[in-house]
Backbone as JSON Lines, residues from 0, in Angstrom:
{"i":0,"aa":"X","n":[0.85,-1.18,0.0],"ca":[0.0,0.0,0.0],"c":[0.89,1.24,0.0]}
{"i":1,"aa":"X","n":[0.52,2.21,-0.82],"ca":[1.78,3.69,-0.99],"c":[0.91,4.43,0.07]}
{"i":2,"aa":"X","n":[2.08,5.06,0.39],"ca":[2.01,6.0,1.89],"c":[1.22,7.61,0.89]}
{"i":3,"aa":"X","n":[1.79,7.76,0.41],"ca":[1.39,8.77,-0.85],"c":[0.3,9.17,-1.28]}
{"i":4,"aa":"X","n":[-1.23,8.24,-0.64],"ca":[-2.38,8.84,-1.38],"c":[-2.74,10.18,-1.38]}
{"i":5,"aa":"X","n":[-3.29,10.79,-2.74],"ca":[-3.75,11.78,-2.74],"c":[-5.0,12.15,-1.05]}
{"i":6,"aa":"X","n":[-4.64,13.12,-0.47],"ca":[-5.89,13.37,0.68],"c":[-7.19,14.18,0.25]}
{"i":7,"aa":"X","n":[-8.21,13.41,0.4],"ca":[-9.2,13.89,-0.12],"c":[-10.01,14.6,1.13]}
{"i":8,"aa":"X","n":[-9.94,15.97,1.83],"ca":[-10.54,16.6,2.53],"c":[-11.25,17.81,2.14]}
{"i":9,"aa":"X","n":[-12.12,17.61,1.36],"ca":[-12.63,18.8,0.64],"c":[-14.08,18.71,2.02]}
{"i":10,"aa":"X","n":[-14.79,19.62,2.01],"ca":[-15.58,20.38,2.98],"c":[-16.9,19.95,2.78]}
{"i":11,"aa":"X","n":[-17.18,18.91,1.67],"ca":[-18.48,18.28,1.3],"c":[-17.7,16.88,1.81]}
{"i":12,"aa":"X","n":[-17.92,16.1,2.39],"ca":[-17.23,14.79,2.6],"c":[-18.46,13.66,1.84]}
{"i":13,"aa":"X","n":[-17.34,13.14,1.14],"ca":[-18.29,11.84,0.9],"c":[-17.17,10.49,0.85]}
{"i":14,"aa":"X","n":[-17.6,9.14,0.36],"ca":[-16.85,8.4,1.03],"c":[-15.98,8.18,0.17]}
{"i":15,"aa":"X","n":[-14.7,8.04,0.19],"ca":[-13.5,7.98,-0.21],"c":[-13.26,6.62,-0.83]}
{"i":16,"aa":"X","n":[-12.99,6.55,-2.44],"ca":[-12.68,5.53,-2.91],"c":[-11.24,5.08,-3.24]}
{"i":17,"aa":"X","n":[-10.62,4.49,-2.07],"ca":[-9.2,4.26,-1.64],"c":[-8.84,3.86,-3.37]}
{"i":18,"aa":"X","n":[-9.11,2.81,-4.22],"ca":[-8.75,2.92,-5.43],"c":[-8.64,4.07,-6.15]}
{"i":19,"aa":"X","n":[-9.69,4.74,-6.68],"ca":[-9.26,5.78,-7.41],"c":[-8.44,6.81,-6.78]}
{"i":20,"aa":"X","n":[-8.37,7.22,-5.69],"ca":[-7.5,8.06,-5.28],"c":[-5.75,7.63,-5.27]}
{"i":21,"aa":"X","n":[-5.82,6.1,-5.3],"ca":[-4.08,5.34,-5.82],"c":[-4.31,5.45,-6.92]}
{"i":22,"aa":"X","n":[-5.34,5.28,-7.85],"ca":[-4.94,5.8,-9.37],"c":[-4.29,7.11,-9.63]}
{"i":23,"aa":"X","n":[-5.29,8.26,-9.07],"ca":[-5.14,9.84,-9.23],"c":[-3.53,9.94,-8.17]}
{"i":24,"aa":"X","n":[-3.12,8.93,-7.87],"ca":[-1.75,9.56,-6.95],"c":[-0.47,9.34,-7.78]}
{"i":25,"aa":"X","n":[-0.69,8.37,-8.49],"ca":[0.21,7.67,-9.27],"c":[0.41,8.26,-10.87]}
{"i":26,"aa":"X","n":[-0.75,8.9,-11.1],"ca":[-1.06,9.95,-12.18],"c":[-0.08,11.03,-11.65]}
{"i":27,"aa":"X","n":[0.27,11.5,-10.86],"ca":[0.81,12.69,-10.12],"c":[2.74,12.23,-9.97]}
{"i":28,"aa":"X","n":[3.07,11.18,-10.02],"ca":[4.31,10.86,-9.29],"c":[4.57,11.18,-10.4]}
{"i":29,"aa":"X","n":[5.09,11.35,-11.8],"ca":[5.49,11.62,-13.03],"c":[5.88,13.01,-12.55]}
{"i":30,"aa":"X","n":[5.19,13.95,-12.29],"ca":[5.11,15.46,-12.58],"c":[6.22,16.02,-11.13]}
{"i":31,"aa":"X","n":[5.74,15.37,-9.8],"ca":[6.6,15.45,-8.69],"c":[8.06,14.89,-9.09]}
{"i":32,"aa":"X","n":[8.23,13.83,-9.8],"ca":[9.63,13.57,-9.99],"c":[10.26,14.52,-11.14]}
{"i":33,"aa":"X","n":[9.82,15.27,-12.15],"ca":[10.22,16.34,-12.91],"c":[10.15,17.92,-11.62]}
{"i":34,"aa":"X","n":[9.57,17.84,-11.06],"ca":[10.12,18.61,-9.79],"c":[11.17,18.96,-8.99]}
{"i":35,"aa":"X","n":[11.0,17.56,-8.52],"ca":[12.57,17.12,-8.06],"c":[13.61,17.76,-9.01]}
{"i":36,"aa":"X","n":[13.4,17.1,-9.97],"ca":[14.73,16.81,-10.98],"c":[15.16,18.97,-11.35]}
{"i":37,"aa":"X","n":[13.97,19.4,-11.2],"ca":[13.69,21.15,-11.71],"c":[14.08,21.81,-10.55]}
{"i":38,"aa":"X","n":[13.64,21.63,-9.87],"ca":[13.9,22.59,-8.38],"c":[15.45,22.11,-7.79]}
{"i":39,"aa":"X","n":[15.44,21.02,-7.47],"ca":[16.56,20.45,-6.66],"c":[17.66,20.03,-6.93]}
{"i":40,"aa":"X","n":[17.71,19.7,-8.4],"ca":[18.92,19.14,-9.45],"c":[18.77,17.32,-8.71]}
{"i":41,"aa":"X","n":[18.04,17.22,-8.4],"ca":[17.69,15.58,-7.45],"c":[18.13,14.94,-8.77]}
{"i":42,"aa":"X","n":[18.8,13.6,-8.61],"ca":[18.78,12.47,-9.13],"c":[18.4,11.27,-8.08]}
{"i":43,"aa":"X","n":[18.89,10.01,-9.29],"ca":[19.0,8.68,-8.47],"c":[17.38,8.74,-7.67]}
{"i":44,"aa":"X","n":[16.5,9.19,-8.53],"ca":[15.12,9.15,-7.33],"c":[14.27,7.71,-7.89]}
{"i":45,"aa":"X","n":[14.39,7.33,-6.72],"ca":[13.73,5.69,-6.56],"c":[12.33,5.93,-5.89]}
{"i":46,"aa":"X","n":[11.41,5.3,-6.3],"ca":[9.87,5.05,-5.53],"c":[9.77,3.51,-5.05]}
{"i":47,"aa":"X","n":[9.57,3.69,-4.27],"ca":[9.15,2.29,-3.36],"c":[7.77,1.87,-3.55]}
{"i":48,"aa":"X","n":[7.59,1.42,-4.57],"ca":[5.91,1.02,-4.71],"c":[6.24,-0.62,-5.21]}
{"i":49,"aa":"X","n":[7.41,-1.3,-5.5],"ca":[6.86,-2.54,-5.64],"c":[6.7,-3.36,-4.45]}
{"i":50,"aa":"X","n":[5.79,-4.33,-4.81],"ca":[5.21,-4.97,-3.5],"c":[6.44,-5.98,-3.0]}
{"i":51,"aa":"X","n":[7.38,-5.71,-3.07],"ca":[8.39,-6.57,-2.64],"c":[8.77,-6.44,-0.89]}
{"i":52,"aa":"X","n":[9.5,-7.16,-0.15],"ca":[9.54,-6.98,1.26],"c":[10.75,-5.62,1.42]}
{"i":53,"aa":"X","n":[11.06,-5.52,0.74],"ca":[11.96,-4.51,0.96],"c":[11.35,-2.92,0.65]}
{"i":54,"aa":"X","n":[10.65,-2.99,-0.18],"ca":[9.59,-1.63,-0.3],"c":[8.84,-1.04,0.55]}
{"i":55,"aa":"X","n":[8.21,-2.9,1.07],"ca":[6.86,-2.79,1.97],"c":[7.38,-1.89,3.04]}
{"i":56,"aa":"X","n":[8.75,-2.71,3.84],"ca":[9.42,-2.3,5.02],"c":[9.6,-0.78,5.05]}
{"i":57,"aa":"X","n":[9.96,0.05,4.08],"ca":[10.25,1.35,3.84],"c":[8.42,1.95,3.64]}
{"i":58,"aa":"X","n":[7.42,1.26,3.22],"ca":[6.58,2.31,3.01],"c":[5.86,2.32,4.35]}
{"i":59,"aa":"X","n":[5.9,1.4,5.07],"ca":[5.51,0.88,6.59],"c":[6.22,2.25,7.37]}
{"i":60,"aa":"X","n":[7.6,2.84,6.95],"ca":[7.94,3.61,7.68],"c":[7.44,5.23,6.92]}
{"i":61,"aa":"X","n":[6.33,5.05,6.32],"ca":[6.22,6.46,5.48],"c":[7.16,6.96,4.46]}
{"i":62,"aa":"X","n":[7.99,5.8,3.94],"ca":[9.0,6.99,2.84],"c":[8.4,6.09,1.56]}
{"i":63,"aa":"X","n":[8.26,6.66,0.89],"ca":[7.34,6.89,-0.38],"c":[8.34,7.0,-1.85]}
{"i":64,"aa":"X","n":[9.7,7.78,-1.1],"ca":[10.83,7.67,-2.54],"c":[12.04,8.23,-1.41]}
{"i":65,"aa":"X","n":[13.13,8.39,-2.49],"ca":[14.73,8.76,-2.1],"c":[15.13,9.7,-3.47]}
{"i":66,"aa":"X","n":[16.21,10.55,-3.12],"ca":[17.1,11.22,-3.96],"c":[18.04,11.65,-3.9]}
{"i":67,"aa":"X","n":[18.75,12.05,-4.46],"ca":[20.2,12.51,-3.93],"c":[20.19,13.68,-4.63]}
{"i":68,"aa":"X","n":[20.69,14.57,-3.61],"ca":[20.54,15.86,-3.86],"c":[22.35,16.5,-2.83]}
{"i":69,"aa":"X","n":[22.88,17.16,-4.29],"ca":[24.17,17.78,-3.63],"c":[25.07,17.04,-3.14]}
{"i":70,"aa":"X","n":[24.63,15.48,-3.65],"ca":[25.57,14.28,-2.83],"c":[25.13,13.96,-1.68]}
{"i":71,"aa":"X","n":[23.95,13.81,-1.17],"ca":[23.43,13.6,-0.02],"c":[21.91,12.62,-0.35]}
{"i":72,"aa":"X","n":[21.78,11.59,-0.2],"ca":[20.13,10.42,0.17],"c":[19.37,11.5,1.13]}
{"i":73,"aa":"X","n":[18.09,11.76,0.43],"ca":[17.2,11.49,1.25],"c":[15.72,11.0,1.55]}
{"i":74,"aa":"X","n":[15.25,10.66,2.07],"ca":[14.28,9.65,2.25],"c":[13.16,10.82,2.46]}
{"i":75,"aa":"X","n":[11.94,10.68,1.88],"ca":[10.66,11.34,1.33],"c":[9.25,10.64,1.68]}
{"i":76,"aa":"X","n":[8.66,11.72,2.53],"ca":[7.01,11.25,2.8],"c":[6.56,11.99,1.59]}
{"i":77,"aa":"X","n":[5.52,11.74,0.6],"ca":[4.66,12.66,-0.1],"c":[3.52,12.2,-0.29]}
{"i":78,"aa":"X","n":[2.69,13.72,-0.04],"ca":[1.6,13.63,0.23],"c":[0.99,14.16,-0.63]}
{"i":79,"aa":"X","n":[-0.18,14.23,-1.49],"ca":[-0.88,15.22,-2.2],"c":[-2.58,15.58,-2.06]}
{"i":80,"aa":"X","n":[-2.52,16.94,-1.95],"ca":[-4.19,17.25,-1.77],"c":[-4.53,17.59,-3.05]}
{"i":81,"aa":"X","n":[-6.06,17.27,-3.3],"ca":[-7.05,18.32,-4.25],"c":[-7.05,19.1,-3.82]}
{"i":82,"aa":"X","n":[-6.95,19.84,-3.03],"ca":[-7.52,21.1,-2.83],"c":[-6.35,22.05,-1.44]}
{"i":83,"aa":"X","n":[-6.54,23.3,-1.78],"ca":[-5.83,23.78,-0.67],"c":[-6.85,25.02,-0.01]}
{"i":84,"aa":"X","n":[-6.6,23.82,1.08],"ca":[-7.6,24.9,2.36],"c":[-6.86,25.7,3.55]}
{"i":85,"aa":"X","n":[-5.34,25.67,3.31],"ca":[-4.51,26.54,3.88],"c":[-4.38,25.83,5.41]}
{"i":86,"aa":"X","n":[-4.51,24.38,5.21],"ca":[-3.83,23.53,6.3],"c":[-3.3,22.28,6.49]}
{"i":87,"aa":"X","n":[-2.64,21.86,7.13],"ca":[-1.76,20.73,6.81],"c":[-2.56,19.56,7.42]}
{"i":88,"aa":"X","n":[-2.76,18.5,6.93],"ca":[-3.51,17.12,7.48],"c":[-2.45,16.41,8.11]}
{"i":89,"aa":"X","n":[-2.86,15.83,8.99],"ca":[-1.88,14.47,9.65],"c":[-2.35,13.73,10.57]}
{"i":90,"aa":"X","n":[-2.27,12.15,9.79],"ca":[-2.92,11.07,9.57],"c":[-2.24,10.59,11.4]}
{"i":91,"aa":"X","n":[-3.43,10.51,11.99],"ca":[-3.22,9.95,13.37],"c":[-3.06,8.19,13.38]}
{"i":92,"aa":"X","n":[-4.92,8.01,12.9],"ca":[-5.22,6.63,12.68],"c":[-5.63,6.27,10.86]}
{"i":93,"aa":"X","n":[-4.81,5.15,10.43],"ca":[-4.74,4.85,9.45],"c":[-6.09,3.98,9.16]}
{"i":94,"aa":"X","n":[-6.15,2.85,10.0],"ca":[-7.79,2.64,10.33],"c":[-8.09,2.32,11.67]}
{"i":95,"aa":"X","n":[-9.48,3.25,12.08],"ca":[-9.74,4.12,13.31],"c":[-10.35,2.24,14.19]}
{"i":96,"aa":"X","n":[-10.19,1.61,15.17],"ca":[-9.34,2.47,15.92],"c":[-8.19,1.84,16.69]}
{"i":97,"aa":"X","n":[-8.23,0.55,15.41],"ca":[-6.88,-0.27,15.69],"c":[-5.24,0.02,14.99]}
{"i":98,"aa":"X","n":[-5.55,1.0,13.91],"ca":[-4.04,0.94,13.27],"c":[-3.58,2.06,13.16]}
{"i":99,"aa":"X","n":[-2.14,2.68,13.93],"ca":[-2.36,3.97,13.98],"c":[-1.08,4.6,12.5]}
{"i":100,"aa":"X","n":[-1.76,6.16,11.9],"ca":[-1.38,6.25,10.55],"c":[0.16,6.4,10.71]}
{"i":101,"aa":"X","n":[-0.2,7.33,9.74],"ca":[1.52,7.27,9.1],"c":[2.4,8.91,10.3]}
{"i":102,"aa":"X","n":[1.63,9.61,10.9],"ca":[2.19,10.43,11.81],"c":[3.14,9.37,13.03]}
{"i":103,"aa":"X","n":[2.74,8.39,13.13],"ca":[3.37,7.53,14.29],"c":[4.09,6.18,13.49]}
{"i":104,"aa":"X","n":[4.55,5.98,11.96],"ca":[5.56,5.3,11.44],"c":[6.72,5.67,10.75]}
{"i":105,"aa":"X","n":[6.63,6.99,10.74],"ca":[7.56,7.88,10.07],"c":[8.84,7.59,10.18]}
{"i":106,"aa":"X","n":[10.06,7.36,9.09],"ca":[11.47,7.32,8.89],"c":[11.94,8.11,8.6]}
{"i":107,"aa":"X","n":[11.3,8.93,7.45],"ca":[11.5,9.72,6.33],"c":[12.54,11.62,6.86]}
{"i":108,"aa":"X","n":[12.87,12.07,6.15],"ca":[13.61,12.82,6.3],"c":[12.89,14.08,5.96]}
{"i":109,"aa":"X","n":[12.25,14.39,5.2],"ca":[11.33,15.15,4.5],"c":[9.51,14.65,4.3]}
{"i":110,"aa":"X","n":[8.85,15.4,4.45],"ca":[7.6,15.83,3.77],"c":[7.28,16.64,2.53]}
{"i":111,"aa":"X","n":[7.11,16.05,1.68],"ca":[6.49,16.75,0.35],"c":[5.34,16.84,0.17]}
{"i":112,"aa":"X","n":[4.4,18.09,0.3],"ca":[3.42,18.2,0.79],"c":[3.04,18.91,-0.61]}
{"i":113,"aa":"X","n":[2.13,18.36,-1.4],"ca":[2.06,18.62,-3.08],"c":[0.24,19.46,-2.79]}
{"i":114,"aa":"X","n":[-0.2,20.29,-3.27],"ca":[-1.23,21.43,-3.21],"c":[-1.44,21.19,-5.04]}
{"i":115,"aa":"X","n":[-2.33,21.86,-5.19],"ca":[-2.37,22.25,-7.14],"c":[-1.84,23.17,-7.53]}
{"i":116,"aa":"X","n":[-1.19,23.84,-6.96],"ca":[-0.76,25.44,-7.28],"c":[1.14,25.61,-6.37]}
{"i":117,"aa":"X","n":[0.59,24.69,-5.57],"ca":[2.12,24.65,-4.79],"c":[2.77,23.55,-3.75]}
{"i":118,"aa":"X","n":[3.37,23.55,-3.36],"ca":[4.15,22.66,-2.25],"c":[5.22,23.06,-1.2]}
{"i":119,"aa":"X","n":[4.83,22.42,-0.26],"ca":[5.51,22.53,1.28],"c":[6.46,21.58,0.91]}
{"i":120,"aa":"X","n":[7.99,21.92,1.56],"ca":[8.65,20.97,1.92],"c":[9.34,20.86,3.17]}
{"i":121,"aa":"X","n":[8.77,20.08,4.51],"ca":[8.36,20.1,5.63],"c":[9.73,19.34,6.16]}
{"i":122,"aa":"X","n":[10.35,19.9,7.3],"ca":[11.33,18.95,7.58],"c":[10.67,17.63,8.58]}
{"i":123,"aa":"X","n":[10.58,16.8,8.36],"ca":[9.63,15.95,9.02],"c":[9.73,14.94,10.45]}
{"i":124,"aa":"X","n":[11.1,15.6,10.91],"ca":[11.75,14.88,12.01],"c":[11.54,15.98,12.78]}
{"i":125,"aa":"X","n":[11.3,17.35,12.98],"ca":[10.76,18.61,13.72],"c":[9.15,18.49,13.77]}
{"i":126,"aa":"X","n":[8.83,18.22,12.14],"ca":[6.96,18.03,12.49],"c":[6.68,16.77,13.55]}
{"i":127,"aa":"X","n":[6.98,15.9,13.21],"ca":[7.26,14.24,14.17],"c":[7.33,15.14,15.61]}
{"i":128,"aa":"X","n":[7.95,15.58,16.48],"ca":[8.4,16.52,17.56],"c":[7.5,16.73,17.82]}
{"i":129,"aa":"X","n":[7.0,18.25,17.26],"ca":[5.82,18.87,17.38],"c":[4.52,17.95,17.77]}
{"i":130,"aa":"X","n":[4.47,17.26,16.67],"ca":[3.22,16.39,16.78],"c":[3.32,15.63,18.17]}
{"i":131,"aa":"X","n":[4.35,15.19,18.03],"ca":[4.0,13.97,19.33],"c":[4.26,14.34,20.75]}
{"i":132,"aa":"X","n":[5.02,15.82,20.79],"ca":[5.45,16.51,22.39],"c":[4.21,17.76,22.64]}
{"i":133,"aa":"X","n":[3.92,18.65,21.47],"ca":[2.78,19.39,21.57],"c":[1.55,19.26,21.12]}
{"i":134,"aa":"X","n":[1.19,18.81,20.01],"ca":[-0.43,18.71,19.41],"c":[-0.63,17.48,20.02]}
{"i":135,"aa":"X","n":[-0.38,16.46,20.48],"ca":[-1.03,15.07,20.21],"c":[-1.74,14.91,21.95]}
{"i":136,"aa":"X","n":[-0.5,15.5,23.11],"ca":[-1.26,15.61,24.14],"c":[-2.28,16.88,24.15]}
{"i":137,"aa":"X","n":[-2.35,17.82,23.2],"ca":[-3.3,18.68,23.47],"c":[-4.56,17.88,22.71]}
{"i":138,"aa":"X","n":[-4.71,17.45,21.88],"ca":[-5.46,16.69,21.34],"c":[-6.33,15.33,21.99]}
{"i":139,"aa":"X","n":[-7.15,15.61,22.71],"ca":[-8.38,14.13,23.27],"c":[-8.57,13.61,22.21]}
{"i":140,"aa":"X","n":[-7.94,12.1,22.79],"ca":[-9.01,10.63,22.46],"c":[-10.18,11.0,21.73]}
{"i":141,"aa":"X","n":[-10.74,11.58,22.68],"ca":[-12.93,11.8,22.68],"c":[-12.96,11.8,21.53]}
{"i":142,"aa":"X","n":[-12.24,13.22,20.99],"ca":[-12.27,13.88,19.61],"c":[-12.32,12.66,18.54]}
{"i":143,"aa":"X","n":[-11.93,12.15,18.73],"ca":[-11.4,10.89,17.84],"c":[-13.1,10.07,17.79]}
{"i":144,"aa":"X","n":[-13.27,9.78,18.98],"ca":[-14.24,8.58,19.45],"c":[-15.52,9.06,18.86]}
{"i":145,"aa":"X","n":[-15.86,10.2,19.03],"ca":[-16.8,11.03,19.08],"c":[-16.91,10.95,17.7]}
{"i":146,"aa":"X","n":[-16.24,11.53,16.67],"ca":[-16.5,11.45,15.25],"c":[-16.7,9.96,14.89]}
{"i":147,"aa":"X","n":[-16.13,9.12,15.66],"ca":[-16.52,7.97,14.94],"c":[-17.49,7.26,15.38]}
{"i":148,"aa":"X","n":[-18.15,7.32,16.51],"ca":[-19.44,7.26,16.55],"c":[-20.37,7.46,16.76]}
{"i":149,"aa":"X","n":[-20.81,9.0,16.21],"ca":[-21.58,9.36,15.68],"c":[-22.35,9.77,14.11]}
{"i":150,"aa":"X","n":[-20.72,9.1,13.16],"ca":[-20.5,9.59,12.22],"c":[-20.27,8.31,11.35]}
{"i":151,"aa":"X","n":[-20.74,7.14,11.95],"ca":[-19.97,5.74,11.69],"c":[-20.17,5.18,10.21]}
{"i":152,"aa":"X","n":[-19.25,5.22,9.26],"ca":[-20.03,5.26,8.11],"c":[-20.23,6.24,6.99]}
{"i":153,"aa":"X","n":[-19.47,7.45,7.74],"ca":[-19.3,8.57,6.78],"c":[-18.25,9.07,6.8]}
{"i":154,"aa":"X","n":[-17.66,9.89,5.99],"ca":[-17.14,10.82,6.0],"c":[-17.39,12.5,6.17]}
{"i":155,"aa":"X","n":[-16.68,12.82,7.59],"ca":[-16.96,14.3,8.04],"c":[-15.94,14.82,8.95]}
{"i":156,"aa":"X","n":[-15.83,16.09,8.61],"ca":[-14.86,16.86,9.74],"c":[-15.78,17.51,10.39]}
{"i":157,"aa":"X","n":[-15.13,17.72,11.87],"ca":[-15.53,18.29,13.44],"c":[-14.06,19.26,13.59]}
{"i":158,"aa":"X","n":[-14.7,20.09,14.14],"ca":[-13.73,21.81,13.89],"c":[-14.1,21.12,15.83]}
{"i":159,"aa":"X","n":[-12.82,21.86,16.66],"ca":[-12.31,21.76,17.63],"c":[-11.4,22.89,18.33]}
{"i":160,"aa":"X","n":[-11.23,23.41,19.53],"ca":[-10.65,23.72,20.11],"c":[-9.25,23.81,20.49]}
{"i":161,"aa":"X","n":[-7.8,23.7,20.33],"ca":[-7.48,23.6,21.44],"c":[-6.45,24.24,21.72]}
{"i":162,"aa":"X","n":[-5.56,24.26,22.9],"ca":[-5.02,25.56,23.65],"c":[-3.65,24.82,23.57]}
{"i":163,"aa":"X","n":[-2.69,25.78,23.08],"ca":[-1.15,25.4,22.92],"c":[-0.01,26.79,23.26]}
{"i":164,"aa":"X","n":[0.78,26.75,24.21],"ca":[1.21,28.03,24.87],"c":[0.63,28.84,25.07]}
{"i":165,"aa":"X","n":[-0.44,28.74,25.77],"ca":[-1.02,30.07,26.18],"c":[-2.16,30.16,25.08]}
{"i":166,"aa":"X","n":[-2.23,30.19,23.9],"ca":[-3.19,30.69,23.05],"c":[-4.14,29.29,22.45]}
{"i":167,"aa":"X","n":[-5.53,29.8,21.92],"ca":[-5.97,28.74,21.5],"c":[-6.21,28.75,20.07]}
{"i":168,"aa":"X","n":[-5.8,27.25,19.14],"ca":[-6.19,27.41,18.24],"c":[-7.24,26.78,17.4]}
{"i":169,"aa":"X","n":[-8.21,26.83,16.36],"ca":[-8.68,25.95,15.7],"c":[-8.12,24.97,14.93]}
{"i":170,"aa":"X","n":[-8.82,24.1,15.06],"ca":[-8.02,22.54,14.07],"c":[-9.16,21.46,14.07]}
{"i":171,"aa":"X","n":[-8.91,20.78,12.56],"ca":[-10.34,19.85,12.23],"c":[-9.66,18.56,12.43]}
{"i":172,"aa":"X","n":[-10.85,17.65,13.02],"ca":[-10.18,16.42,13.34],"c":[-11.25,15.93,12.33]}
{"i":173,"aa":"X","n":[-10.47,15.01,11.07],"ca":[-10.92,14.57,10.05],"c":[-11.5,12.8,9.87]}
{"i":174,"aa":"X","n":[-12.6,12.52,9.51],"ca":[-12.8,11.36,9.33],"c":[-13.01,10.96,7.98]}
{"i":175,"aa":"X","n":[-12.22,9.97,7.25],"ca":[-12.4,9.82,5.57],"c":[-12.86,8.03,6.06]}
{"i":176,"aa":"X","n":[-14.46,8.04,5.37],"ca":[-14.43,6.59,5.17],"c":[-14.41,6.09,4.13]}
{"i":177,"aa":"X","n":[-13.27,5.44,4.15],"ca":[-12.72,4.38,2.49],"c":[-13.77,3.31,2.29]}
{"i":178,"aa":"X","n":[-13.95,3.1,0.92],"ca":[-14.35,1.41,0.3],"c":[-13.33,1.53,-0.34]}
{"i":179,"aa":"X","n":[-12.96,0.04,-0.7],"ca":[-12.18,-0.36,-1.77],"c":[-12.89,-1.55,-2.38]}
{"i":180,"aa":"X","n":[-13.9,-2.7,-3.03],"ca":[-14.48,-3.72,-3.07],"c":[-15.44,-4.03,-2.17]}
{"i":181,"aa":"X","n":[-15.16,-4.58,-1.22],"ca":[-15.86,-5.25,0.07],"c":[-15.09,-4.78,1.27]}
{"i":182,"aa":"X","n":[-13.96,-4.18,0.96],"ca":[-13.49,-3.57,2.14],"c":[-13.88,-2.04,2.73]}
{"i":183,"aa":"X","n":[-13.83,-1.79,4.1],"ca":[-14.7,-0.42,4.85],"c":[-13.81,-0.38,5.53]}
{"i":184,"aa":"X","n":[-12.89,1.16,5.77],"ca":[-12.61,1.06,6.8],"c":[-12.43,3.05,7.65]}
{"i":185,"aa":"X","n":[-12.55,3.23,8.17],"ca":[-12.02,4.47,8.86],"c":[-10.76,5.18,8.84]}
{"i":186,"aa":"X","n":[-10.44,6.14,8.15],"ca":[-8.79,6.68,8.31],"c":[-9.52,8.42,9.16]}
{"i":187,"aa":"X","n":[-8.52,8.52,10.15],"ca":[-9.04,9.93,11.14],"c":[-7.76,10.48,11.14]}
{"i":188,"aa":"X","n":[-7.84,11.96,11.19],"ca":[-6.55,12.8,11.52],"c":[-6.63,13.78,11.79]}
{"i":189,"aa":"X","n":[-5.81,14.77,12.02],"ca":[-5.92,16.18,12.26],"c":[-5.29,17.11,11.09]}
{"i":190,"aa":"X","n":[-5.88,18.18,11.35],"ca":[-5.66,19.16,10.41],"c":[-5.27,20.56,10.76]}
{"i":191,"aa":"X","n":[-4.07,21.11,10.67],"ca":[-3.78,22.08,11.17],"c":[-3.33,23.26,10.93]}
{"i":192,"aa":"X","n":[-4.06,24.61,10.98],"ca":[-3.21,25.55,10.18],"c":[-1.59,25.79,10.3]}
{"i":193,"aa":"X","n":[-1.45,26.48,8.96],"ca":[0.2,26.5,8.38],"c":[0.51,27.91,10.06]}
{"i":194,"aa":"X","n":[-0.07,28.42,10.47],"ca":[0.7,29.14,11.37],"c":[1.19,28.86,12.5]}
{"i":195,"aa":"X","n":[0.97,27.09,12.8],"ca":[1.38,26.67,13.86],"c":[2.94,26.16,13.59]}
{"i":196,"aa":"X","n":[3.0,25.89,12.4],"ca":[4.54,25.23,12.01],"c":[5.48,26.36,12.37]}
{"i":197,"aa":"X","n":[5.18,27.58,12.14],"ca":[6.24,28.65,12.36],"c":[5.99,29.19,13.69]}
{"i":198,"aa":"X","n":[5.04,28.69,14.83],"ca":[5.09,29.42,16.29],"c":[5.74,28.12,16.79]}
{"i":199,"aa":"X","n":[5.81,27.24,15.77],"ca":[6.76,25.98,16.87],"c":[7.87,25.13,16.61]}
{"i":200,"aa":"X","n":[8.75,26.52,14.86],"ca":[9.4,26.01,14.77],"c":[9.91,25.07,13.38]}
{"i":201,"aa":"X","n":[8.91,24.61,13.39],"ca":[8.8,23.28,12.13],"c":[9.07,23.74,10.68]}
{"i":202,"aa":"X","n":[10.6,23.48,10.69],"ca":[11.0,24.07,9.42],"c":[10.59,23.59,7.86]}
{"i":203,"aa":"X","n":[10.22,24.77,6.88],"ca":[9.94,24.23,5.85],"c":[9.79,25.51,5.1]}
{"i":204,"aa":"X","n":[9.42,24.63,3.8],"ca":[9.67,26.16,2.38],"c":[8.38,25.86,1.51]}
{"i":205,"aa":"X","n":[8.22,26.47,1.14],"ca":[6.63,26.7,-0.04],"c":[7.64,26.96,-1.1]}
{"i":206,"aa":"X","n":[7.2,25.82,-2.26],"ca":[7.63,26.11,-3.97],"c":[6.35,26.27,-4.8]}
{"i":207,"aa":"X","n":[6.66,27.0,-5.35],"ca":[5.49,27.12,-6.29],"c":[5.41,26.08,-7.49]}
{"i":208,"aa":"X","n":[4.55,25.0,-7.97],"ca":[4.62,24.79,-9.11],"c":[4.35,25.17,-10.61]}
């Protein structure tokens, strides 16, 4: 399974068809690797998508590809939205409420955070930090529990509260429910505006495409 799916959080929620959205992601890796190659002078860029044990092991840890850039490997989460609502998603539970996502398997060195118009490139061992020393204890369980059952079966975001140094901010705790065939399952996360990365730190750059 690629760590990479396109995130589908648009503000009408309906239920998320885990296939086509690995089609529409894989449609996209062409254009991100001429990126690379444009912005960064990147070579040597490898994707980890065959189902082999050695892929699996790397996409299990969120890295999605590698490149060498300036003489230096590095290992790559990428992510891509439809849409930009001027906040960053991150996948708590991969399915709610036994498997937890890709915020808590992370290896990767970077976040490539792909928009239609632009991209974040997130240092992802500072977001990892953040997430797991400040947002995650400010963040309740409930929040979690609560969307999922009352909501069991759909897809919907719940806008939330909560208080981080002193100030409080808004943030949507997201529920996408996948089919794929006969399979159902729950993916939940949070969503957070871009002004928290710079009150806490979390280095990164906006490219335009």
């Amino acid at each position: 399974m690629a760590n990479g799916l396109i995130i589908n959080t648009q503000r009408n929620m309906f239920p998320h068809n885990f296939d086509e959205s690995l089609s529409r992601e894989q449609a996209q890796q062409a254009k991100a690797d001429a990126f690379y190659h444009r912005q960064f002078g990147a070579t040597d860029i490898v994707r980890y998508t065959d189902n082999t044990e050695d892929h699996m092991i790397l996409q299990r840890q969120d890295i999605d590809l590698s490149f060498i850039k300036a003489g230096k490997q590095y290992l790559v989460s990428e992510k891509f939205r439809e849409k930009d609502f001027g906040d960053l998603y991150l996948e708590t539970y991969s399915k709610y409420p036994g498997t937890k996502g890709w915020m808590h398997t992370n290896r990767a060195d970077l976040l490539a955070y792909f928009f239609p118009t632009r991209m974040l490139l997130i240092n992802k061992k500072k977001l990892m930090t953040f997430y797991h020393e400040t947002l995650t204890p400010s963040v309740s369980e409930a929040f979690y529990a609560k969307l999922y059952n009352e909501y069991r079966n759909r897809s919907k975001i719940m806008t939330q509260s909560i208080r981080l140094k002193g100030a409080d901010y808004k943030i949507n705790i997201i529920q996408a429910f996948n089919r794929t065939g006969n399979s159902t399952w729950h993916t939940i996360g949070v969503s957070i505006p871009f002004e928290l990365l710079d009150v806490f730190n979390v280095t990164y750059r906006i490219y335009p495409l």
